[in-house]
C-alpha positions as CSV (number, residue, x, y, z in Angstrom):
1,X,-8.7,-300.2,-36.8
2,X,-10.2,-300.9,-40.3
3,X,-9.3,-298.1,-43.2
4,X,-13.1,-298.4,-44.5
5,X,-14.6,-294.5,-44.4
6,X,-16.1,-293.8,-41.5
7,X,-19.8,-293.9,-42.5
8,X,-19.4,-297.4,-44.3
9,X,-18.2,-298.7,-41.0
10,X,-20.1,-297.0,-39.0
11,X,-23.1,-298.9,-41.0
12,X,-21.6,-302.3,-40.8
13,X,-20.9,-301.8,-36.5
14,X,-24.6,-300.8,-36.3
15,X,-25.4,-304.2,-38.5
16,X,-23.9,-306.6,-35.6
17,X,-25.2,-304.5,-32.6
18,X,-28.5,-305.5,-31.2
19,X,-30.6,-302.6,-32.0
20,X,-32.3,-302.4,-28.7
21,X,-31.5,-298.6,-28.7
22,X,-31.3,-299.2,-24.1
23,X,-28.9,-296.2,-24.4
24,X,-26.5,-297.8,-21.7
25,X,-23.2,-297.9,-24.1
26,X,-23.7,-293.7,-22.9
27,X,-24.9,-293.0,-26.7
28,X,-28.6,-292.0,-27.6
29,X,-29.0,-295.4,-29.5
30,X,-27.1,-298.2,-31.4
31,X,-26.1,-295.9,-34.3
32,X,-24.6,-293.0,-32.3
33,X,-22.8,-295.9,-30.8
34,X,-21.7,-297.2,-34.1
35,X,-20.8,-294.0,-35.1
36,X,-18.6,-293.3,-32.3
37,X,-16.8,-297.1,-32.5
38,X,-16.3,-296.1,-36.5
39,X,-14.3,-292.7,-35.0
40,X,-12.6,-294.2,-32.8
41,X,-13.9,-292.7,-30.0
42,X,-15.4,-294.9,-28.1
43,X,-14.5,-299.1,-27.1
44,X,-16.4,-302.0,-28.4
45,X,-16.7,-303.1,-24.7
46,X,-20.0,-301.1,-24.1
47,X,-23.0,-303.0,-25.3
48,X,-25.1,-305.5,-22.3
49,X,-27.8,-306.5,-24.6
50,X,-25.0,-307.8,-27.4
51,X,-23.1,-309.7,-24.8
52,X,-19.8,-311.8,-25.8
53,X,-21.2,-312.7,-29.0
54,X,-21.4,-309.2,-30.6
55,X,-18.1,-308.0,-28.7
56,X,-16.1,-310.7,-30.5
57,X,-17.7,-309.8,-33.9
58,X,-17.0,-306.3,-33.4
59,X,-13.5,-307.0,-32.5
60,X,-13.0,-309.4,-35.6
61,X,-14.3,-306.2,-38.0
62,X,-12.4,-303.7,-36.1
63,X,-9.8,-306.1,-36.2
64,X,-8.5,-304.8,-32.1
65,X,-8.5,-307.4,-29.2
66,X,-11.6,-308.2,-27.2
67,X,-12.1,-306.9,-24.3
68,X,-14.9,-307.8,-21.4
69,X,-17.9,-305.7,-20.8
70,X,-17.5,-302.5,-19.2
71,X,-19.3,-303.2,-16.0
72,X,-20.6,-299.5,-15.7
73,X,-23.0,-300.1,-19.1
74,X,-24.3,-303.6,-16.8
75,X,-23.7,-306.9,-17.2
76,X,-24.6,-309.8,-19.8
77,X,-28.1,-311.3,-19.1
78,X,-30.6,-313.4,-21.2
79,X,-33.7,-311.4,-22.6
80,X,-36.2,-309.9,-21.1
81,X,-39.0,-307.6,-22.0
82,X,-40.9,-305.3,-19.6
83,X,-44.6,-305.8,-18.0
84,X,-47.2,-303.2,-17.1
85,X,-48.9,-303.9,-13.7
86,X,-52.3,-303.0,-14.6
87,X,-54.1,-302.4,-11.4
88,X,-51.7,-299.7,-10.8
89,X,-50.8,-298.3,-14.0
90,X,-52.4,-294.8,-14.5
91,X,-52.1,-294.4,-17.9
92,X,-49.9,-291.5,-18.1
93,X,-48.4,-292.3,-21.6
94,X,-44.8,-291.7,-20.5
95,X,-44.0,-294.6,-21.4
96,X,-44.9,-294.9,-24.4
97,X,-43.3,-291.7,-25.1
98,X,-39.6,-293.6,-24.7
99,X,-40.2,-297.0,-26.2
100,X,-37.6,-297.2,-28.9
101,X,-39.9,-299.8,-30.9
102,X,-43.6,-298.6,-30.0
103,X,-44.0,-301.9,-28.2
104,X,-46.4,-300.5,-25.8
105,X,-50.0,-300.2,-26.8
106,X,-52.2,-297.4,-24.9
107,X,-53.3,-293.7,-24.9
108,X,-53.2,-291.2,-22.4
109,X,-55.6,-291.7,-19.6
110,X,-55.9,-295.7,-21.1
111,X,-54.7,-298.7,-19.7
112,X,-51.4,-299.7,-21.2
113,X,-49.8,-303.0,-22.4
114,X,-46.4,-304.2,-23.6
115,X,-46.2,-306.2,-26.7
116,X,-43.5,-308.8,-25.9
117,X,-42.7,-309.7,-29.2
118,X,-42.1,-306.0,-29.9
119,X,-39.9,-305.4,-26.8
120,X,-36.2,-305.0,-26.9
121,X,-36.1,-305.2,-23.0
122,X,-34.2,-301.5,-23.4
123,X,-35.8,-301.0,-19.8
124,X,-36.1,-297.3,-20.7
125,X,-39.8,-297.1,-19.5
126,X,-38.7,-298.0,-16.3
127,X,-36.9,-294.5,-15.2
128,X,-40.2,-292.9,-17.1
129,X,-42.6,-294.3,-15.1
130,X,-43.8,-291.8,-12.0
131,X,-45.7,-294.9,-10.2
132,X,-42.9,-297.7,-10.7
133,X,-45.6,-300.3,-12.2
134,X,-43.3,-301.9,-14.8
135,X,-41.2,-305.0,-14.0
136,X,-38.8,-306.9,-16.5
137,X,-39.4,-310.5,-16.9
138,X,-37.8,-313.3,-18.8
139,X,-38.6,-312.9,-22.5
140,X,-41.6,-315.8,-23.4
141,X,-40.9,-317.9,-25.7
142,X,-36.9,-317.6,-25.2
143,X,-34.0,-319.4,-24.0
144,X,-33.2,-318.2,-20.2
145,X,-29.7,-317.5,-21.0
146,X,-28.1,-315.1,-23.1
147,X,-28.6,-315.5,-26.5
148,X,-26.2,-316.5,-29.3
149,X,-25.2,-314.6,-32.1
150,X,-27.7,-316.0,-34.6
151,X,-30.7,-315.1,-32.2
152,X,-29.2,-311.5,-31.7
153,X,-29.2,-311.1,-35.2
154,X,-32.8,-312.5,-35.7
155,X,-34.9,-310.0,-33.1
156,X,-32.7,-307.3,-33.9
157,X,-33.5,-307.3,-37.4
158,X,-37.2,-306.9,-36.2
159,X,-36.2,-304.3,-33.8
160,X,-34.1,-302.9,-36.3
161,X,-37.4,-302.8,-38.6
162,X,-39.7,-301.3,-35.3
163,X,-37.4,-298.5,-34.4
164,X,-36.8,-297.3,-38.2
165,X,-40.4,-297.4,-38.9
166,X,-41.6,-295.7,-35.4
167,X,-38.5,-292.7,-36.4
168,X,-40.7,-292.4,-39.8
169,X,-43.8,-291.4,-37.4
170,X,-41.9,-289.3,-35.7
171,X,-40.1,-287.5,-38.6
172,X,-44.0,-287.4,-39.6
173,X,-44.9,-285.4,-36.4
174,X,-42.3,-283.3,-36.5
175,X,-43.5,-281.7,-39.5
176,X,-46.2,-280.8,-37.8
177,X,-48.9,-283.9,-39.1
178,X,-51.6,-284.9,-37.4
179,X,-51.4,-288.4,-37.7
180,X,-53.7,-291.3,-36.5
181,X,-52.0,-294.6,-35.6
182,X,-53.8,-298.0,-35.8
183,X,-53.2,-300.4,-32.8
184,X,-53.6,-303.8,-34.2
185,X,-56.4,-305.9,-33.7
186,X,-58.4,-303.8,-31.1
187,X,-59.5,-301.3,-33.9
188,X,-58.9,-298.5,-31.6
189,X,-56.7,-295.5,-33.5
190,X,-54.8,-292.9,-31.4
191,X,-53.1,-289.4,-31.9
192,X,-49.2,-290.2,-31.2
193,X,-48.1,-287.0,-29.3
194,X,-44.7,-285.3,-29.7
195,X,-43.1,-286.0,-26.7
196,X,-40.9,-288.7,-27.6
197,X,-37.6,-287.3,-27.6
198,X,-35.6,-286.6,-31.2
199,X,-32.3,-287.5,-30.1
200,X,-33.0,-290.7,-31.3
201,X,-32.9,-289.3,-35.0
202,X,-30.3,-290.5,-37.5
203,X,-27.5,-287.9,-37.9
204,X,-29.1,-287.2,-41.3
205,X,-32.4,-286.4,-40.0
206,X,-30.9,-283.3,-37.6
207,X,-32.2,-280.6,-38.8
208,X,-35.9,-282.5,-37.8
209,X,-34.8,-282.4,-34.0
């Protein structure tokens, strides 16, 4: 294990992981993961979405042995992103409540959509929704394999950029501010409710939990 302090390496872990925040390493997102790794508490054999390609980077900067995927956090598979089935969606909003990078568009009582360019195919809307009217599909647009270590990089700098600015809304809300939230090109503006769980807050941000 590296002698850098634990809050420097715990910032360069969460750099190479994938930042799809799918919560199956067993941590509440990539940078309680991180965190963990940087303690030593945890093995660098627990991320799906990073597949061999962030495995062997994390074992080169913790400078320990690879190892292959824990199959109880699932198995290595190209990207996907998740679909609403519309004519049976009933527009409860829950959702929307879990989506680590607001990539799901709707209101309460609305119809809801994914935006697959914004989805890190965490699949944590799946387990939310009470009618099962989600599936995962192949990511458009995207190889059907899984993806190399420059690609991993590339979306999860943009989920990276989705998830920091949706915990700003929610650190927002927490205060207690009414806030209206613009859903691209439709024009339509929405009250985001205060449902989506905290736990996904930065260590720094506890006492807003």
């Amino acid at each position: 294990m590296t002698d850098l302090p634990n809050q420097s390496l715990a910032a360069r872990i969460d750099a190479l992981l994938p930042q799809t925040q799918c919560q199956r390493c067993g941590f509440a997102g990539c940078r309680p993961y991180a965190e963990a790794l940087a303690a030593g508490e945890t093995g660098i054999n627990r991320c799906p979405p990073g597949g061999t390609p962030v495995l062997q980077s994390l074992a080169a900067l913790l400078k320990t042995a690879p190892l292959p995927l824990d199959p109880d956090c699932g198995s290595e598979q190209p990207p996907r992103v998740a679909r609403v089935i519309e004519a049976d969606c009933i527009g409860c909003a829950k959702c929307i409540d879990v989506c680590p990078t607001d990539a799901i568009a709707g209101a309460r009582k609305w119809l809801h959509a994914v935006v697959a360019a914004d989805c890190s195919g965490c699949e944590l809307c799946l387990p939310a929704c009470p009618v099962d009217c989600i599936v995962m599909e192949a990511a458009p647009g995207l190889p059907a394999v899984p993806l190399d270590g420059a690609a991993l990089q590339a979306r999860g700098a943009r989920f990276r950029q989705l998830f920091e600015s949706l915990l700003q809304v929610v650190m927002v809300l927490a205060k207690g501010v009414l806030l209206l939230i613009p859903y691209g090109v439709s024009g339509y503006y929405m009250f985001r409710g205060l449902g989506r769980p905290l736990i996904r807050c930065h260590p720094e941000d506890s006492d807003h939990r």
